[in-house]
C-alpha positions as CSV (number, residue, x, y, z in Angstrom):
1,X,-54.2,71.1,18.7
2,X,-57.4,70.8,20.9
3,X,-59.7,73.7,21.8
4,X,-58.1,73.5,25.8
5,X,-54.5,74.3,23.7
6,X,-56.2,76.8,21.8
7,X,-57.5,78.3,25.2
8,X,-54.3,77.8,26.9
9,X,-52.7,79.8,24.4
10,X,-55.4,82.8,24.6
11,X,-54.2,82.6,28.0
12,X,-50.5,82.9,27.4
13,X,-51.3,85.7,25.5
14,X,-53.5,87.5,27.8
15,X,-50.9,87.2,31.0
16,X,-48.1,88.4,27.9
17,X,-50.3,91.1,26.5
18,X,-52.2,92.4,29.1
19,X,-50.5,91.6,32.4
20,X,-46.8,92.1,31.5
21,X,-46.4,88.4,32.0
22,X,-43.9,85.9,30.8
23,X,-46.1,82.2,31.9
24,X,-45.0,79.4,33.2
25,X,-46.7,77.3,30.7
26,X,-46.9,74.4,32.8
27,X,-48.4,75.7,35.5
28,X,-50.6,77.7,33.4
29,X,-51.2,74.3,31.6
30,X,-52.1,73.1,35.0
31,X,-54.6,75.6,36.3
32,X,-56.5,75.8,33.4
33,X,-56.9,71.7,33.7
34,X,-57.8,72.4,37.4
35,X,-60.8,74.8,36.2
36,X,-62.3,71.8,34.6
37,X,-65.3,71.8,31.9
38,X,-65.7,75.9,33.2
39,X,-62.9,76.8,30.4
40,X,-65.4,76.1,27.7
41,X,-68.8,77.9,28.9
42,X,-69.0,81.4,28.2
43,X,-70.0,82.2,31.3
44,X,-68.1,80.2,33.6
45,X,-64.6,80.7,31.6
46,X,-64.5,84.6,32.6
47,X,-64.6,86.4,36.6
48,X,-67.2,89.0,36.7
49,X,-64.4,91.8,38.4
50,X,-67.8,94.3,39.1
51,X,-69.5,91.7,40.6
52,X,-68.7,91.2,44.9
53,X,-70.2,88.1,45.0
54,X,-68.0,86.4,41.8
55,X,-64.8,88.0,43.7
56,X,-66.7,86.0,47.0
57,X,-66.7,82.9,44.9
58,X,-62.8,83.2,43.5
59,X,-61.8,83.3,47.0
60,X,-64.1,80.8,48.6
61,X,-63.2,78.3,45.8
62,X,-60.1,79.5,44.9
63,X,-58.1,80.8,47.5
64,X,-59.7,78.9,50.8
65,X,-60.5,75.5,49.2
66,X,-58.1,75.0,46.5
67,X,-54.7,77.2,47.3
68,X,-55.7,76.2,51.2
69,X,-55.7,79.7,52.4
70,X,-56.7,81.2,55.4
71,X,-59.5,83.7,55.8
72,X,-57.9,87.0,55.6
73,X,-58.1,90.5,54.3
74,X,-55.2,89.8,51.9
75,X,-57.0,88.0,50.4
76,X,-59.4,90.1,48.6
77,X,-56.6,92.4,48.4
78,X,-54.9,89.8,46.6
79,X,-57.6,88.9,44.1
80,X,-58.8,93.1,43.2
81,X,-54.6,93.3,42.6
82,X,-54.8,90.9,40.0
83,X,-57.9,92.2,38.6
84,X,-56.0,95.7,38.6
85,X,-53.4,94.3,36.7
86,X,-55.2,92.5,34.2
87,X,-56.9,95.7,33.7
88,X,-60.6,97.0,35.2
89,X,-62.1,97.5,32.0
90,X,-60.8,94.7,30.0
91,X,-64.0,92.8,29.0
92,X,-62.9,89.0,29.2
93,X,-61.2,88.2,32.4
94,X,-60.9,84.5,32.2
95,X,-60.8,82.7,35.1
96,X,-57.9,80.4,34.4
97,X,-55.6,83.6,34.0
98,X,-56.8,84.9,37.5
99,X,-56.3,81.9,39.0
100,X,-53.2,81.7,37.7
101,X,-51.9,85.1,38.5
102,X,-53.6,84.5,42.2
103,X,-51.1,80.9,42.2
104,X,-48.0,83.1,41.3
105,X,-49.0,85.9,43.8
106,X,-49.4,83.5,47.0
107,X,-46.2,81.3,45.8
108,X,-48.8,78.6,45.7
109,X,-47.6,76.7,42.6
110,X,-47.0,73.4,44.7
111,X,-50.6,72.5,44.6
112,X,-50.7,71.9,41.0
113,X,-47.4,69.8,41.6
């Protein structure tokens, strides 16, 4: 296995462990491909949950330009109930599991069709 199955795995395990998730691993197969070279920075691979301008960013990039989503309060809404659910004060959110959850949540999962 490669270090993207490796992280797809950490993934699975995440949405399993800490969300109450059972993944579609395809689609999370998907997403995480859609993040791009981001999956192996440090940095980049995680969502900042304390910071308003990273939650900015997930729903500029996210939600508007990928999922084609209109502007809306839902929105945010959307993206601090996924944070909720992964859990506040869990250290590592990684980006491919919010963007994931955030695909589920808006029944989005045709884009990575």
């Amino acid at each position: 296995m490669g270090k993207r199955d490796d992280l797809i795995a950490k993934y699975a395990e995440d949405l399993k462990d800490k969300c109450g998730m059972d993944p579609d691993m395809a689609l999370l197969t998907k997403v995480t491909i859609g993040c791009g070279p981001a999956i192996y920075n440090a940095d980049a691979s995680t969502v900042a949950a304390s910071q308003d301008g990273e939650l900015e960013t997930v729903k500029e990039n996210f939600l508007k330009k990928k999922l084609g989503l209109a502007e809306g309060p839902e929105l945010m809404d959307a993206i601090n109930s996924v944070i909720e659910t992964y859990g506040r004060s869990e250290r590592n959110k990684y980006r491919a599991v919010i963007y994931y959850m955030l695909t589920k949540h808006f029944g989005k999962e045709s884009v990575y069709g």
